[in-house]
C-alpha positions, 0 to 999 in steps of 0.5 A: 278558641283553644288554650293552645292560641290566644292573644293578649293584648292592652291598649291605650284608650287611643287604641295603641297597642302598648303590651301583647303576649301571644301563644301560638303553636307553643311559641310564645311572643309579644312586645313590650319596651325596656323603659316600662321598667324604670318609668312605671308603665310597667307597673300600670300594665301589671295593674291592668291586667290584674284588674281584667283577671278578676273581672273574667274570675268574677264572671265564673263566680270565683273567688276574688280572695284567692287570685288577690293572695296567690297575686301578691297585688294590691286590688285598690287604687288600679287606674284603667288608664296606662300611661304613655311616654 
């Protein structure tokens, strides 16, 4: 894998796709829904991939106080389980 193509993506525990972002050839894309900002999801998925980044910088053997400040992200009470609605 290069930096310059990857994919995102976060799922519910069902297996729905919810949120993706994508980089691909310099174009970036994704999906997302507008009622994630005023119902919470959004949050949730915010919360999800902090927890998923500390845990790929955990596994380099980095520090978690770093990424926690330069988050600006509370690192307690992350539910791994994104609500749907």
């Amino acid at each position: 894998m290069t930096t310059s193509d990857y994919s995102v993506n976060l799922c519910s525990l069902s297996g729905k796709t919810i949120w993706s972002f994508q980089l691909r050839n310099g174009q970036k894309s994704g999906i997302t829904s507008r009622s994630y900002l005023s119902d919470g999801t959004q949050q949730c998925i915010i919360d999800a991939l902090l927890d998923a980044l500390i845990e790929a910088r955990g596994q380099l053997g980095g520090s978690l106080h770093v990424l926690n400040a330069v988050a600006k992200l509370p690192l307690a009470g992350i539910n791994h389980d994104v609500p749907i609605s």
